[in-house]
N, C-alpha and C positions, 0 to 999 in steps of 0.2 A: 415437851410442853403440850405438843397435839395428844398425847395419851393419858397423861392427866388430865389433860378438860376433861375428856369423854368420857375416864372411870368416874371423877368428881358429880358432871354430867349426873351420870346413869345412879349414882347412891343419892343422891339428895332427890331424882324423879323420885324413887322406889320407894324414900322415906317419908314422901307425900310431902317435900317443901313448897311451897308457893311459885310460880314459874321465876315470878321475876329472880326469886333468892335463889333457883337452882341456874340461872342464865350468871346472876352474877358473884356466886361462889364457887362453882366451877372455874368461872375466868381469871377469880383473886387463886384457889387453886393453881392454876396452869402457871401464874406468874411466878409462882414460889417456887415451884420445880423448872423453870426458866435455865436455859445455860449463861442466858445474858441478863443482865439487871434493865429490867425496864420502870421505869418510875410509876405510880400509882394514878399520880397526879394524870400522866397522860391518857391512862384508859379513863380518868374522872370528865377531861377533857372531849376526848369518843362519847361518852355517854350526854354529858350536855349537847354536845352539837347533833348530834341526832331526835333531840326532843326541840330543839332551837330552831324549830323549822315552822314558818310560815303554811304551808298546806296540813301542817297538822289540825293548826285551829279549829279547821273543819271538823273535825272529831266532837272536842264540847260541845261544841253549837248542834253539830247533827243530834248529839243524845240530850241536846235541850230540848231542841225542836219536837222528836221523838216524845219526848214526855209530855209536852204541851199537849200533842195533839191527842196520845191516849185518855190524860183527863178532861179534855176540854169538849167530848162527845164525838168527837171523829172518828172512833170507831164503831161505834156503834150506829151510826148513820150512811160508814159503808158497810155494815154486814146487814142493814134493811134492804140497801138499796141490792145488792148480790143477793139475798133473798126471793126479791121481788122477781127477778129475773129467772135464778136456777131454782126458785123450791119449787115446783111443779114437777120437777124430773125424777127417776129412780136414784135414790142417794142425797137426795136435793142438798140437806142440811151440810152432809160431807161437804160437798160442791161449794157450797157458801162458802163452807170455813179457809175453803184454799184460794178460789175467789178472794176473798176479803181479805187473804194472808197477801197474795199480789198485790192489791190495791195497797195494803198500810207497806208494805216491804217502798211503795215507790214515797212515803213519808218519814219514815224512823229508820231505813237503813240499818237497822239492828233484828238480828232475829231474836234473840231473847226476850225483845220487847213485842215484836209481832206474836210470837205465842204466847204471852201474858196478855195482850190488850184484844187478840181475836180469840186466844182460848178461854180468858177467861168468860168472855160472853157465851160464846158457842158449847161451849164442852156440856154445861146443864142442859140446852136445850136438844145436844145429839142423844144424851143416856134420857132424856124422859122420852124421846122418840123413839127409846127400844134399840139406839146403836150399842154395840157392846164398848164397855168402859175404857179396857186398854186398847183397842183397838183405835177408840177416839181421839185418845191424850196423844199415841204414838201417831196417829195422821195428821195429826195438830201440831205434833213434835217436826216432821219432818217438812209439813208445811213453811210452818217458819223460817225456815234454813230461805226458804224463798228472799227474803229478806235483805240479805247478802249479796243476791246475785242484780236482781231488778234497781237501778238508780234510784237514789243515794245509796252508795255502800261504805260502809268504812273499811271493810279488809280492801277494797277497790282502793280507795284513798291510798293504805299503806303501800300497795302493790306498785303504786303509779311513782310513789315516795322514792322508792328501794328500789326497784328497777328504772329508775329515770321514761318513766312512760307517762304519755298525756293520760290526768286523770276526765278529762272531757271524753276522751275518746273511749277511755277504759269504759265510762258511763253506758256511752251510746251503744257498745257491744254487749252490757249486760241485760240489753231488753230481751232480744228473743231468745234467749236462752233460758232467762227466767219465766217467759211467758210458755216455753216448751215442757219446761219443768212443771209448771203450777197446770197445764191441759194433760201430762202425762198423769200427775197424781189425780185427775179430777176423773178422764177414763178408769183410775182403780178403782177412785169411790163411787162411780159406776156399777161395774163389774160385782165389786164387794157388797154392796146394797144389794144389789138382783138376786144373788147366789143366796146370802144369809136374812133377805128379806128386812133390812134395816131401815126405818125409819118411813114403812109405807103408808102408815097412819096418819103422818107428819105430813105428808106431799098437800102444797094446796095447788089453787087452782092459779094459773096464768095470768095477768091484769094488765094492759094496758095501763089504765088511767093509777093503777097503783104502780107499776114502773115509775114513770111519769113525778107521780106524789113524791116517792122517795128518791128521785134524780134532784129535782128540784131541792128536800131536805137535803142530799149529801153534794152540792152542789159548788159549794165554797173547797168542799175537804176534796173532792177529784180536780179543785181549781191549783191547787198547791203545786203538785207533780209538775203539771203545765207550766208555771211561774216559772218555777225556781227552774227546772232541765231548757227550758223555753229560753229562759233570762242565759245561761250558761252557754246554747249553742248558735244563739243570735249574739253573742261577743257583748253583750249586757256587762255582766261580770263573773269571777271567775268561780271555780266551784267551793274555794273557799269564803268566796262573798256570797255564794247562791248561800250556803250554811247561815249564814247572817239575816240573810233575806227569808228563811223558814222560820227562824226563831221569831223575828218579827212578826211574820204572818199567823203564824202557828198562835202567836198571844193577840193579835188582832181578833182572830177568830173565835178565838174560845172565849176570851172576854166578852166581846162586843157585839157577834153575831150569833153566834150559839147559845152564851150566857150560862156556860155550866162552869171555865175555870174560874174559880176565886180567888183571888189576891192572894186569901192566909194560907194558898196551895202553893204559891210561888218559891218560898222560899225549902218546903221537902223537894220538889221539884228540882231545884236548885244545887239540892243537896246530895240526890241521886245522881247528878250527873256529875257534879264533881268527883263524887266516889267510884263513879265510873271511870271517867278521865283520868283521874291519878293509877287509878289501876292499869290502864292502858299507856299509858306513861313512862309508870316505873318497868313496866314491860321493852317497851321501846330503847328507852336508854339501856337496859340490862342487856337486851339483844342485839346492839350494835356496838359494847366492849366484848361479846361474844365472839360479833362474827368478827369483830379486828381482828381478834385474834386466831380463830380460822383461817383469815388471810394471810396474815406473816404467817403462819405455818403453811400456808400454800394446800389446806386441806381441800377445797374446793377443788382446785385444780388435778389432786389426786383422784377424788369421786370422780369426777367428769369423765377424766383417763379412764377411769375402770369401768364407769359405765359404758361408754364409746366402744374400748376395748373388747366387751362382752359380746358384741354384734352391732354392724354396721347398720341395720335393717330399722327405716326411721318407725314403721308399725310396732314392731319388738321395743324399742327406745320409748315410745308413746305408752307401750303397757308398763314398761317398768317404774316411768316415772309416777303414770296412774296410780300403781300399785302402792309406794313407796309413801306416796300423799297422803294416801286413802289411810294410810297404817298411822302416818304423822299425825293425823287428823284427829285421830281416835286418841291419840299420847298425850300431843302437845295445842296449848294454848293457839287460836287462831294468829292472834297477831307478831306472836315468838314466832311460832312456824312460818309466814310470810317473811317476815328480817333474816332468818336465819337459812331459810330451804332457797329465796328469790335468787341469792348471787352464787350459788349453787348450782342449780338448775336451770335459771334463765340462759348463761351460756351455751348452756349443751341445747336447749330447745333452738336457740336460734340457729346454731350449727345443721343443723338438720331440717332448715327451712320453718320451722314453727313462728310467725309473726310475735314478738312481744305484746300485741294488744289480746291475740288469740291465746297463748300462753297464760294469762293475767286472768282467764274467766274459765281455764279448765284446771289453773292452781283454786282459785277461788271455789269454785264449785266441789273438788278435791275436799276441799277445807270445812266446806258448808254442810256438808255428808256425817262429817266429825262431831257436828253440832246436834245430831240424834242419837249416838252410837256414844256407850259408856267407854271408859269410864272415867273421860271430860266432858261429853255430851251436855253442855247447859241447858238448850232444847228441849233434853229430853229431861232434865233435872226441874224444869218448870212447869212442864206435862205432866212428871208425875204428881206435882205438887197443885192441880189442877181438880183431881180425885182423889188424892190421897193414898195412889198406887205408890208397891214398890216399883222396884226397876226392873227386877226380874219379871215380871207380868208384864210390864210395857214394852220392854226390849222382844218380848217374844212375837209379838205385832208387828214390830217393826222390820219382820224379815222381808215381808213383799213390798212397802212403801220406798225401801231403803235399794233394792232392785230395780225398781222401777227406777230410781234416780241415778244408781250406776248404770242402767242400760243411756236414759238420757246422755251421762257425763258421756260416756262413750262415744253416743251420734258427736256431739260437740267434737270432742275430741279429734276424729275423724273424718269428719267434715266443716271444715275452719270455715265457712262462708257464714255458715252462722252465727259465730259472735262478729265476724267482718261485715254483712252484708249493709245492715244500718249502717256503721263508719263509714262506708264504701259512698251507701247514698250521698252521704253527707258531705261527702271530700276532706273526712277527717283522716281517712285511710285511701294510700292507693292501689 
């Protein structure tokens, strides 16, 4: 049965099926070459109670919230306010747009959204500054991935689901990591402006009182972060009610204080995220008749053996799982690859001292890397659709940004205090 999944597996990847139908034709697969008759009805059973879950909630509501606050002018009031601050420097615009990728990643939790609602603003205004094209969409691309890692996450949410890990806690470790992430890509775009002379024209002058101006405009939209993660580690409510408590606010805002979302937006709005949801969904359930059946076949427990087996040395063990992720990331769907790699891998990580909360943001970050890099890359599937690049022009940019985030993933990796050190503060970790 474990040899059928994987051929079944690997022909419906290659034939370009949709994850969910390749998670769960493989599985209906595996059962028909079965030595034992197992009923249908019971993987039917596996699938609903995996979607049956209470902390999922949180998902809709995040890519509500997420949409509210793209159309309702919150982004665009933090790339003034990032502006105000970094355009005076060599690269400034680059700068902004990573900046401002941090700031929406700690509101939408989604990177596909963060590089449509900061690219789409930003990307015009770096190619009329003279940045070169694909260079832009691809920094834009990789930025986003920020997204993922900075609270509210949803591959975090899954992570905490599937590995029985606090998804509070998971939260509070993905600050400096993401914050390491977004100051590493901001010294490239540094570097890269100085060298190729990008956007010198552009640089304005430093303002106080125009700081100032646009703090006060984007004042409500840096209020959100604070609420909701605020509400979550003062014991307020949980991070599936903080989900709740964004969509609220997120439409408080845009309607009432901002004044740009519309009522007759509410229901496309609506409509994106259910489409979104359902896709993540039928993901979920397909990935955990999957992994069942991984488990009666005891597949996990064979990887683990052979990875272990291959070298005791936890540095060796660390690169291979690196390695392994990096590759996953690039093949397979975020949220399949978390259900399916988590009870795989988490075992062997703990074995070897790796913290579950530490482990949870260097699969993530793993994952997030996959989000630039074809040929799933959505990141980078919105980037090019930003300029009207193909991929090939974009992808070839992307070799140094893409580095730069494996050297990061790496410090993390190797030195655990930093996704621990906040939990640590906090007494959420000891």
């Amino acid at each position: 049965m474990g040899l059928s999944l994987f051929i079944a597996f690997f022909i419906t990847l290659v034939v370009g099926s949709p994850i969910w139908v390749v998670l769960s034709g493989s599985s209906l697969a595996a059962l028909q070459f079965s030595e034992t008759t197992i009923p249908l009805t019971l993987v039917v059973q596996r699938m609903f109670t995996a979607a049956d879950s209470f902390p999922l909630l949180a998902i809709p509501l995040f890519m509500v919230a997420g949409n509210l606050m793209e159309h309702g002018g919150i982004s665009r009031r933090l790339i003034n306010f990032t502006n105000a601050l970094l355009g005076g420097f060599t690269g400034g615009l680059a700068m902004v747009t990573v900046a401002s990728c941090m700031f929406f990643a700690a509101i939408s939790g989604s990177g596909p959204a963060t590089v449509a609602a900061i690219g789409g603003i930003m990307y015009p205004y770096m190619v009329k500054a003279g940045y070169d094209k694909a260079w832009s969409a691809a920094i834009i691309a990789v930025a986003g991935a920020i997204g993922v890692i900075i609270p509210p996450s949803i591959p975090l949410v899954n992570y905490g689901i599937v590995g029985n890990v606090s998804i509070s806690t998971l939260f509070a470790a993905g600050f400096l990591p993401g914050i390491l992430l977004g100051v590493a890509l901001m010294v490239l775009c540094y570097l890269t402006a100085k060298k190729f002379g990008y956007g010198i024209e552009a640089r304005g002058k430093f303002s106080k009182r125009r700081v100032l101006k646009t703090f006060l405009e984007a004042f409500w939209a840096l209020l959100m972060p604070i609420i909701v993660l605020g509400g979550i580690y003062g014991g307020i409510f949980t991070p599936t009610e903080a989900a709740g408590v964004s969509v609220i606010y997120g439409f408080v805002v845009g309607v009432f204080i901002y004044r740009e979302l519309k009522l007759k937006d509410l229901m496309r709005i609506l409509l994106n995220a259910v489409r979104s949801t359902a896709m993540v969904m039928m993901i979920i359930a397909a990935a955990a008749g999957f992994g069942w059946i991984l488990t009666a076949e005891k597949i996990p427990d064979a990887i683990a053996l052979g990875i272990t087996s291959f070298t005791s040395s936890k540095f060796l063990l660390l690169l291979i799982i690196n390695v392994l992720l990096l590759i996953i990331g690039c093949l397979m769907e975020t949220t399949a690859a978390i259900y399916i790699m988590t009870p795989i891998l988490l075992p062997i990580a703990t074995m070897i001292g790796i913290h579950p909360v530490h482990f949870g943001i260097i699969m993530v970050m793993n994952l997030a890397i996959g989000f630039s890099t074809p040929p799933l890359g959505v990141n980078l599937f919105v980037a090019c659709g930003l300029g009207n690049l193909t991929i090939e022009k974009v992808s070839r940019r992307l070799v140094l940004p893409l580095l730069v985030s494996i050297a990061v993933l790496f410090l993390i990796t190797y030195i655990g205090e930093i996704s621990l050190l906040v939990p640590r503060l906090m007494g959420l970790v000891r």
